[in-house]
C-alpha positions as CSV (number, residue, x, y, z in Angstrom):
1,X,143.5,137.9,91.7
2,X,141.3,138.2,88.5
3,X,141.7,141.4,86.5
4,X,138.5,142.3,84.1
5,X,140.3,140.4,81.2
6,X,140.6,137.1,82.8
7,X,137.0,135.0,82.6
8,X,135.7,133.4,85.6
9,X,135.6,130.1,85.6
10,X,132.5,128.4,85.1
11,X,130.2,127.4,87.9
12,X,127.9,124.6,88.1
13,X,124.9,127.0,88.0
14,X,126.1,128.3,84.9
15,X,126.7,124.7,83.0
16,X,123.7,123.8,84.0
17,X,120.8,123.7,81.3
18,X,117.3,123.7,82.8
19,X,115.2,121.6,82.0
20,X,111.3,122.5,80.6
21,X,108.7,121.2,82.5
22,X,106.6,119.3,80.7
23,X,103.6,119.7,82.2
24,X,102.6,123.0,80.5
25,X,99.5,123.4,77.9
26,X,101.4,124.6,75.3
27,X,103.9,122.8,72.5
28,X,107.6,123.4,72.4
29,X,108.5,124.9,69.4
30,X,111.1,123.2,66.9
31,X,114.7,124.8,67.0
32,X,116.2,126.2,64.6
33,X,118.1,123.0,63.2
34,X,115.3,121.2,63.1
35,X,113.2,123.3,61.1
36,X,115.8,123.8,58.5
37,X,115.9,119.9,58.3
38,X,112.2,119.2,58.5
39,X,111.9,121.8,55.3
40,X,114.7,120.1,53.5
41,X,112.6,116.8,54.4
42,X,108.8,118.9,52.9
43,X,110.6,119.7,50.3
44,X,112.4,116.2,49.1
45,X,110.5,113.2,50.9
46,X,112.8,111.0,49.8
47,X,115.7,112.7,51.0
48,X,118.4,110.7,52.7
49,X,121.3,112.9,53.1
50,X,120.8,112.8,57.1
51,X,120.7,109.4,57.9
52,X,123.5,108.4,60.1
53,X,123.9,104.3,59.6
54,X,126.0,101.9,61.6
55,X,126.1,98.6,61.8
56,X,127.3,96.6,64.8
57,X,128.2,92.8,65.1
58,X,127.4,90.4,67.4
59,X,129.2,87.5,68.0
60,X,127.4,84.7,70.5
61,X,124.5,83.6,72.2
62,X,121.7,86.7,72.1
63,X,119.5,87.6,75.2
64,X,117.0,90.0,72.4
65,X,114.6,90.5,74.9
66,X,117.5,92.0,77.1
67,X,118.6,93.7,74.2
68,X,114.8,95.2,72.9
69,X,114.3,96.1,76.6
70,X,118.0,98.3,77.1
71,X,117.2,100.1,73.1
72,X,113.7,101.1,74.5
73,X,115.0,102.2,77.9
74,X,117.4,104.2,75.7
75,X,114.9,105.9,74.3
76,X,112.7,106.3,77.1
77,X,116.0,108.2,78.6
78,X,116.2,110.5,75.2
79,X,113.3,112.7,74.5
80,X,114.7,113.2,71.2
81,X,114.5,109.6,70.2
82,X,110.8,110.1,70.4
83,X,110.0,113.6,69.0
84,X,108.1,113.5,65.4
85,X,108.4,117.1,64.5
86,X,104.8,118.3,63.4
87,X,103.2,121.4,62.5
88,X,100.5,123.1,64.5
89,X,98.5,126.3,63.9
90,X,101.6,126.7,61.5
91,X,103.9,126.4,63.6
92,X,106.8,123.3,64.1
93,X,106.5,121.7,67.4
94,X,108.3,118.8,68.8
95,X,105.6,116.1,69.6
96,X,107.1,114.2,72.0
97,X,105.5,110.8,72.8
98,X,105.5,109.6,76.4
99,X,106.8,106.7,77.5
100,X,109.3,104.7,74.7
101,X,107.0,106.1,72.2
102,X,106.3,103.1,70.7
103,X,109.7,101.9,69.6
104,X,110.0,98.4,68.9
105,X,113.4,96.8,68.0
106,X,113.1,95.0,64.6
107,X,114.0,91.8,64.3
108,X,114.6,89.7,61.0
109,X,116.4,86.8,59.9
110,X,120.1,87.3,58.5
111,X,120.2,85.7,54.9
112,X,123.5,84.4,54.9
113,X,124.2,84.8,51.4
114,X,123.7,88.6,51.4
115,X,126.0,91.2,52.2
116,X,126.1,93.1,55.2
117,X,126.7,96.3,53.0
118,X,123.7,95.4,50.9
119,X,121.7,96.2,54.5
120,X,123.5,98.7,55.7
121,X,123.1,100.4,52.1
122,X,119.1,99.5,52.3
123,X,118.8,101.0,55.7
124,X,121.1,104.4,54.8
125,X,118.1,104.7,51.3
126,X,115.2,104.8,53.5
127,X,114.2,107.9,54.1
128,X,112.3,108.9,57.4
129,X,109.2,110.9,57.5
130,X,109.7,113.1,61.0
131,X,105.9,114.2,61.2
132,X,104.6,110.7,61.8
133,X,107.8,107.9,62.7
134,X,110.9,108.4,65.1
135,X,113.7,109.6,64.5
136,X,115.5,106.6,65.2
137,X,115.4,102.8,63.9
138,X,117.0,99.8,64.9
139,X,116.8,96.5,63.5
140,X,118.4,93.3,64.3
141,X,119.6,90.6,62.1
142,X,120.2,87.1,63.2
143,X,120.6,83.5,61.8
144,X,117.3,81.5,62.0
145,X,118.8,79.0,64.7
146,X,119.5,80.4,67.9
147,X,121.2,77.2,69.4
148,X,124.8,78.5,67.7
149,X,127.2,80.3,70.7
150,X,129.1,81.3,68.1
151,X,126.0,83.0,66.6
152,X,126.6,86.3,64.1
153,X,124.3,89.1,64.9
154,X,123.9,92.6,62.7
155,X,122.3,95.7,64.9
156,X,121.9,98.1,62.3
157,X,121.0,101.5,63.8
158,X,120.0,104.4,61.9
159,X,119.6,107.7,63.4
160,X,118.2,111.2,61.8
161,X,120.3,113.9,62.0
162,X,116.9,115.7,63.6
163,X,118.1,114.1,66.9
């Protein structure tokens, strides 16, 4: 038997966060978080000091359509994968775009002779702009011949901290 000092346990009604329909008129307004970061952003465009960076290897053959098609499913999934934050009768909104929002993997050819920190370090120094690109980018590095199985393939991801 529970006395007033022992907490109930939770129910699944009360884990539950509801969702917000999307079909109404009106914009959702930022949170909190994200507009202390999109002021930080105003304030230093070139700011950096939220990217989050990774880099993954590849090893083998490459299905990149398969790959392009599971990243944009991803962020067809996430909302926030596809919200710019804007500012609307001054006020920050989260715009977010329907569909995959017009993500597109990027795909480049791996220059063998540079190093994979030298990318990592170029992707990490680019600085998003949230009112008008994604908060996430992706971009895949390969060798220019795709007949290799033992192929080496670089996924750098780079995610705002918006997200």
């Amino acid at each position: 038997m529970a006395d007033a000092t022992t907490p109930e346990a939770p129910t699944q009604d009360t884990l539950a966060i509801p969702a917000v329909p999307r079909t109404l008129a009106q914009d959702l307004p930022a949170s909190a978080g994200q507009r202390r970061l999109w002021l930080l952003q105003a304030r230093q465009p070139d700011l950096v000091a939220f990217n989050m960076v990774a880099g993954l290897r590849i090893t083998g053959r490459l299905d990149v359509p398969a790959l392009a098609a599971a990243c944009r499913a991803v962020v067809w999934r996430h909302e926030v994968l596809r919200t710019r934050l804007v500012m609307r009768a001054g006020v920050l909104v989260e715009d977010i775009l329907p569909g995959e929002g017009g993500f597109m993997l990027a795909c480049e050819t791996l220059d063998p002779a540079r190093p994979e920190d030298d990318v990592l370090a170029e992707e990490l120094n680019r600085p998003f702009r949230l009112e008008s690109e994604l908060p996430l980018r992706m971009r895949l590095l390969s060798p220019g011949s795709s007949d290799s199985t033992a192929a080496h393939h670089l996924l750098v991801v780079n995610v705002h901290h918006a997200a």
